[in-house]
C-alpha positions in Angstrom: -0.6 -12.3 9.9 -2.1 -10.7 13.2 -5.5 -11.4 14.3 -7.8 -8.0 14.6 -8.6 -8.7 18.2 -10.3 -5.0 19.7 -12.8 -2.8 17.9 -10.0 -0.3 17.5 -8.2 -1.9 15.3 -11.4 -3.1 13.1 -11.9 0.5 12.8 -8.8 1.3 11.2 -7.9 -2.0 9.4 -11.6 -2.4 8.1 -14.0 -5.5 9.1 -13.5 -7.7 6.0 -10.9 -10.1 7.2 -10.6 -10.9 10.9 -6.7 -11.0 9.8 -4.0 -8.3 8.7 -0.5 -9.3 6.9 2.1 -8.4 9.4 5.1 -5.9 8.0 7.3 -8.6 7.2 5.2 -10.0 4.6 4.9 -6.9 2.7 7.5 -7.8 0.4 6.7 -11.5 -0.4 2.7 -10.3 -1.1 3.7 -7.8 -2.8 5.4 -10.7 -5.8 2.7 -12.9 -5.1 -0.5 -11.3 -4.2 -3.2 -10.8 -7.4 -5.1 -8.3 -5.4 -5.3 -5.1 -3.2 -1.6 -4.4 -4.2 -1.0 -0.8 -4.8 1.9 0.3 -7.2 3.1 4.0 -6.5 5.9 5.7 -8.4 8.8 6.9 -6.3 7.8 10.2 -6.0 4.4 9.5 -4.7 6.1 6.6 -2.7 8.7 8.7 -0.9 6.0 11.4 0.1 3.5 8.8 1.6 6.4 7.5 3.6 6.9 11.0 5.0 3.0 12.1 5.2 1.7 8.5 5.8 -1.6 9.4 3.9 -2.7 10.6 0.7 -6.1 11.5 1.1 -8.8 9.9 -0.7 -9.4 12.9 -3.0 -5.5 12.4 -4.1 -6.0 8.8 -5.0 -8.3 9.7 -8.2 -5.5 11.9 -9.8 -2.9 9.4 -9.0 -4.5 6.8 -11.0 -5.0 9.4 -14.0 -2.1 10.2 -14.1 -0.3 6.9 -14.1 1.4 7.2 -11.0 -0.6 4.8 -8.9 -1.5 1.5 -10.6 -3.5 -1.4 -8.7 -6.5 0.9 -7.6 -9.0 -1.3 -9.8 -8.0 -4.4 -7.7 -9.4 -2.9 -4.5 -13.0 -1.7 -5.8 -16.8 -3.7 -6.0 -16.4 -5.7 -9.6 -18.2 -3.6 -12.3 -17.8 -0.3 -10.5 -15.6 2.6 -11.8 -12.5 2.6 -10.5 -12.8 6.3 -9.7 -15.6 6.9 -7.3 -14.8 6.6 -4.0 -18.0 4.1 -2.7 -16.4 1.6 -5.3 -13.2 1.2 -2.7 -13.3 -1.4 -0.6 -11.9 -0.7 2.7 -9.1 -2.9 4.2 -5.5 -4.0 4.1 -3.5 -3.0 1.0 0.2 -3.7 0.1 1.8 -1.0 -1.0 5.1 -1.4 -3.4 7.3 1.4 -5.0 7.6 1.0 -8.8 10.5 0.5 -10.5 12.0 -1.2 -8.2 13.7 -4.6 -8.6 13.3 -7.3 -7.1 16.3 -8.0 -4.5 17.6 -11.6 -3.3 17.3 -11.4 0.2 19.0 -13.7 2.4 16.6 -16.5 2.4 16.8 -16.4 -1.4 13.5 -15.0 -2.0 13.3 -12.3 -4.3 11.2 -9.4 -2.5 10.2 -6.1 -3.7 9.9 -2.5 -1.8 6.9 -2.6 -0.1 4.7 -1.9 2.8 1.4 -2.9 4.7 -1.3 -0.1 4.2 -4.9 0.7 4.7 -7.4 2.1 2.1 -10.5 4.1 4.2 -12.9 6.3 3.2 -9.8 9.1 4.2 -7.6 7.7 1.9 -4.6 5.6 1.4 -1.9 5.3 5.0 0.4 3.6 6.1 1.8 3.0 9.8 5.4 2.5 10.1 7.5 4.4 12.7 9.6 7.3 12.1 13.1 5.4 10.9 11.5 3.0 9.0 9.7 5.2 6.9 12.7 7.8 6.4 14.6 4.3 5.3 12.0 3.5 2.7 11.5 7.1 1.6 15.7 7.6 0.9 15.2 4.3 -1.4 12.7 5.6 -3.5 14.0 8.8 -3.8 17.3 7.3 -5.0 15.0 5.7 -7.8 14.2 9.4 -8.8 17.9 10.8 -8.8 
């Protein structure tokens, strides 16, 4: 985790938790955390990696639809899930779907997954450029 130590990064990271879960630790929360983890299918996956948002509007039909599971987990108990000033701002940990847990060399089992933020624009993410063409070429290969 990284302390949120300038006003800048409160802005984009939200206020809630002085704290935000480093890139790294994407994978583990993504196995182990009960909240604030977002499931997207590999399409909608593969096109955050290359957009790095999906606007808040988006984020309604994507839970319709089935293609983003999670949502619920990140919104004021007993609000509906699909109005927008149910959302709580913040860190969110972003998995692909469908895919499988790997062994990874310490011989934890991890999943696909990155650190986002949900804001009143929407869902992003902030990798740099390889990393995110990486991630987007796995979960296209899920599609093929």
């Amino acid at each position: 985790f990284f302390r949120l130590v300038n006003e800048e990064e409160k802005l984009r990271w939200g206020a809630a938790c002085p704290l935000r879960p480093c890139r790294e630790a994407a994978p583990l929360l993504a196995r182990c955390a009960s909240r604030r983890v977002l499931n997207l299918s590999p399409d909608e996956f593969a096109q955050l990696m290359s957009r790095r948002l999906i606007p808040g509007s988006d984020l309604q039909s994507l839970v319709t639809g089935g293609q983003l599971v999670g949502l619920a987990s990140c919104c004021l108990p007993g609000k509906e899930i699909l109005r927008a000033d149910s959302m709580v701002a913040g860190p969110v940990v972003v998995a692909l779907s469908g895919s499988q847990p790997a062994t990874s060399y310490t011989g934890v089992l991890a999943k696909v997954a990155v650190i986002g933020v949900l804001t009143e624009a929407g869902l992003q993410v902030f990798l740099d450029r390889d990393a995110a063409s990486r991630l987007a070429a796995i979960a296209h290969g899920l599609t093929a």
